[in-house]
N, C-alpha and C positions, 0 to 999 in steps of 0.2 A: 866539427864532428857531431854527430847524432847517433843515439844509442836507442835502444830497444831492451826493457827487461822482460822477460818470460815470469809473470808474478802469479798467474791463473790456476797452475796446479796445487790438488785438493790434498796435498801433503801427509797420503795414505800412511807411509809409514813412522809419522811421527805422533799419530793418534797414541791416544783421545786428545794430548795437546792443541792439534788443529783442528779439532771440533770446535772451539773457541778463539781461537786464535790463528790467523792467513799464516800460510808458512811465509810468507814474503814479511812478515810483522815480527819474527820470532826473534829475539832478542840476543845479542851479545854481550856481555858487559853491560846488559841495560842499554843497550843501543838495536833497536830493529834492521835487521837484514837491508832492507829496502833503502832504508835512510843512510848507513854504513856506502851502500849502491852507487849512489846520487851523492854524495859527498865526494868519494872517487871520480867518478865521472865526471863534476862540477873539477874539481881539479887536474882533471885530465883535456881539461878547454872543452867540454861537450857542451852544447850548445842547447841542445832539446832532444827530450827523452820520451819514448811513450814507453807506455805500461800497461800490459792487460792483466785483467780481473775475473773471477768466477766462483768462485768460495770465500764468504765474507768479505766480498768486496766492497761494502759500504764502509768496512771499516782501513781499507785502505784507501777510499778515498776521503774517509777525513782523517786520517794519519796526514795526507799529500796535502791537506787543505788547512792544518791545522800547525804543523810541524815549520812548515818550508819560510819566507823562500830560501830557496834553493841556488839560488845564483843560476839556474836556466827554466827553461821552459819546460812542463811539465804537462804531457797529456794520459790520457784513461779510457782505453778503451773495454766497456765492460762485454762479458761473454757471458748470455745468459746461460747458451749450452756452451760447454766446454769444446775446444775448438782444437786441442792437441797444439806440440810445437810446432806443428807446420802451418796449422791455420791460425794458431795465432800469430806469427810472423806476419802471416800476409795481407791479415787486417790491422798491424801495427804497422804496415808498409805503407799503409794507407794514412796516416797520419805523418810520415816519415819522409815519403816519397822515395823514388829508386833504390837510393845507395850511392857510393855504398855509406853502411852505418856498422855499428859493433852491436851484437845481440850477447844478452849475458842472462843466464839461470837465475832467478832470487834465491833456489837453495844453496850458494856455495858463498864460503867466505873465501878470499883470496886479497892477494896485494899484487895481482899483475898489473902491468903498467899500463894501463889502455892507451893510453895514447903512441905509447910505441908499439904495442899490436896493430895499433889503425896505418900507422905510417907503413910499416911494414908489411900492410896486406899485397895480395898479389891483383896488379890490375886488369885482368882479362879472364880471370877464374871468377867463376859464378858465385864461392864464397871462399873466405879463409878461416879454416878451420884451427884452434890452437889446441896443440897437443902436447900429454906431459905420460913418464912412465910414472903408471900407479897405479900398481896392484890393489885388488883384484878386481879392475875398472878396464881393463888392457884387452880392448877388442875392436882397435882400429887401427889397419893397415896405410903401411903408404908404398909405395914405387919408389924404386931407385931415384930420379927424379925430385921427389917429394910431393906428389901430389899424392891425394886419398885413390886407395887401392879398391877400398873397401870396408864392411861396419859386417863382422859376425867373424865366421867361420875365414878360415886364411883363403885369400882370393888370390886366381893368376895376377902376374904380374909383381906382388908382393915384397919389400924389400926388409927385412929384417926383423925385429921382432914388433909384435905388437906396441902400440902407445894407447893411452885414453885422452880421451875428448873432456875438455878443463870444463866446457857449458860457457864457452864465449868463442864466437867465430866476427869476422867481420864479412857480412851478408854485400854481394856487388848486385849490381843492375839484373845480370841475367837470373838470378835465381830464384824473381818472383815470377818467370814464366812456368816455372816447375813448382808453384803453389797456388793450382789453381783452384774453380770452384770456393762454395762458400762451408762446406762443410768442415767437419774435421780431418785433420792430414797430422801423418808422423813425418818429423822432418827425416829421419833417418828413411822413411820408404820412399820424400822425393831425393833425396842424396842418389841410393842406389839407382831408381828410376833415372836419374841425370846421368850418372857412370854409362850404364847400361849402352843409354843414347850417342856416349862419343863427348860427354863434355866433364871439363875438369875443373876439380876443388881443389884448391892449393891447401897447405899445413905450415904451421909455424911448431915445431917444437921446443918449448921451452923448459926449463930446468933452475935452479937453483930460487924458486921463490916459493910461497907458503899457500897453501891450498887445502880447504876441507870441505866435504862434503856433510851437511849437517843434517841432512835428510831423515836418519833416526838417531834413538835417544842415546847411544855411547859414542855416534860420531859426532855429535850437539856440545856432550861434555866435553868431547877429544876436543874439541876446536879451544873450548877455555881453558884446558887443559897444554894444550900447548903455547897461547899465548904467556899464559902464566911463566911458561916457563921459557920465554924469550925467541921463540921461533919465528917473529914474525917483529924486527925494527919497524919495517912501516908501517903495519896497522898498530904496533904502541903506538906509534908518533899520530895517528890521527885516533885510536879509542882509547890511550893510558892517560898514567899510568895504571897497572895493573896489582894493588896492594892484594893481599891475601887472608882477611877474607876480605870481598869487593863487595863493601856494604854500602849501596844509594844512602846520600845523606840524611832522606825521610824516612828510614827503614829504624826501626827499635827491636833493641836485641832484651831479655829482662835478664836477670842477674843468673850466675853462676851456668851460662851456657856456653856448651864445648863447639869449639870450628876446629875440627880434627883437619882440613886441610883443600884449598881449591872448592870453595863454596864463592858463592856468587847471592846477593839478596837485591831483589826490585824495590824498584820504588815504592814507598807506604807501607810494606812488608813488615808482620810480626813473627818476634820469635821469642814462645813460651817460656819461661823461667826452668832450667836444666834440660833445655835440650841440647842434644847431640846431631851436629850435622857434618859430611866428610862426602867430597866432590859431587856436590850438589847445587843446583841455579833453580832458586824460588825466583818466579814471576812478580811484578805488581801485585800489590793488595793481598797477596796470597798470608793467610797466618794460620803459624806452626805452636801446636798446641805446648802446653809444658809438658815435659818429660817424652819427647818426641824423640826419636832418635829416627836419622836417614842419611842411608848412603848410596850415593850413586842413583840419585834421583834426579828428575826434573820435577818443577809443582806449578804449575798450571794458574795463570793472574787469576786469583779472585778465591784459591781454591781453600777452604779451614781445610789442615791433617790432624788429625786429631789419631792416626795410630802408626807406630813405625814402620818404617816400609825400605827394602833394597831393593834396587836396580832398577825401578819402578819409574813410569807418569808418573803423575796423579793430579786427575784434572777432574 
């Protein structure tokens, strides 16, 4: 098996945080997206993996260079212009070769099984898309049948209610001829583009596993947020446990400070004597002044707070 992760986009909505930091880099429990990736994968028997880049991607490639090994093979394809999910597929195709392979988003946490999505793809469908219900993400159609109807508005054909797209498909042979050209392409305009023509995407719908979109800053917290609170056996069993607060062992806390609750601290992290902090994930290096108080924050590696802040970046 061989994978593909989508790492290049510029993680708009989780600014100012990824002004500093690759959304592919952004931390779980002090554990990077990317790396959480490739650990799955590595246990899922994958074999070789590329990975494109375009927003501080020097610093994912010495996260790759620096971190691993990895137990597989590891490539980088960097984009100096951003290439979209369709072109970037198709110059990570190029390190890949045909398919088929599994493509998977760096912004989502999940514990699907890839290896039983790989098995289970369909072999004459140009890709296998996986799909889960989950609102308000629910704007792709399938046919009675089970193949893709369709990606927007309800299309002919059409069988039941809408499902969402998880951001992992396993990509077959035919559907690098639908990503051509070297420019930028959405993979969703050659999806329809393919429909259109008479050819067909298969779907795997899946259900009962754990899945968050961390793209901005209260789906970032949801995600520790629900691990904390047991939603996910498999990824405790590869990021826990999970104590509360989840303080890296080089992080210093100075006396008389409150963890009102689901706080998270990075690595080398300070925190000022009587501050007050309540479901919040400081970064690396980041220190939090005395008499700080934040809730519902993210803080940004490297960032001093020096004023209370809710709901807030702060980078």
């Amino acid at each position: 098996m061989k994978a593909a992760i989508l790492a290049a986009g510029l993680g708009t909505r989780l600014r100012p945080l990824t002004q500093i930091t690759p959304k592919a880099l952004v931390p779980v429990f002090n554990r990077p997206l990317l790396g959480i990736l490739l650990e799955q994968l590595t246990a899922a028997g994958c074999v070789q993996v590329a990975v494109n880049t375009h927003h501080l991607g020097e610093q994912v490639l010495h996260f790759l260079g620096t971190q691993g090994p990895w137990g597989l093979q590891v490539q980088v394809n960097h984009e100096p212009d951003i290439l979209g999910t369709g072109g970037g597929l198709r110059h990570l195709a190029r390190l890949l070769g045909e398919g088929p392979w599994v493509a998977v988003n760096a912004d989502i946490l999940t514990d699907l099984d890839f290896a039983d999505l790989y098995a289970r793809r369909h072999p004459e469908a140009l890709a296998t898309l996986v799909l889960h219900d989950c609102p308000p993400f629910n704007n792709v159609w399938v046919d009675k049948e089970g193949f893709l109807a369709g990606v927007g508005p309800r299309p002919p054909g059409a069988a039941g209610a809408p499902l969402a797209y998880t951001g992992v498909q396993v990509v077959g042979p035919g559907m690098l001829a639908w990503l051509p050209g070297e420019g930028p392409l959405d993979l969703v305009t050659a999806w329809q583009k393919a429909l259109a023509a008479g050819e067909r995407l298969a779907t795997i719908v899946v259900s009962g596993h754990f899945w968050q979109d961390v793209g901005h800053r209260e789906a970032y917290l949801s995600a520790h947020r629900r691990l904390w609170n047991g939603a996910s056996p498999r990824l405790a069993a590869l990021l826990g446990p999970f104590p509360d607060p989840f303080l890296a062992r080089d992080s210093r806390v100075a006396a008389h400070v409150l963890f009102k609750g689901h706080v998270c601290l990075g690595h080398r992290t300070r925190v000022g004597e009587g501050a007050a902090l309540e479901d919040t994930v400081v970064l690396d290096d980041a220190i939090i002044a005395p008499g700080v108080s934040l809730a519902g924050c993210v803080v940004a590696a490297g960032v001093r707070v020096a004023a209370s802040a809710q709901d807030a970046i702060l980078a």
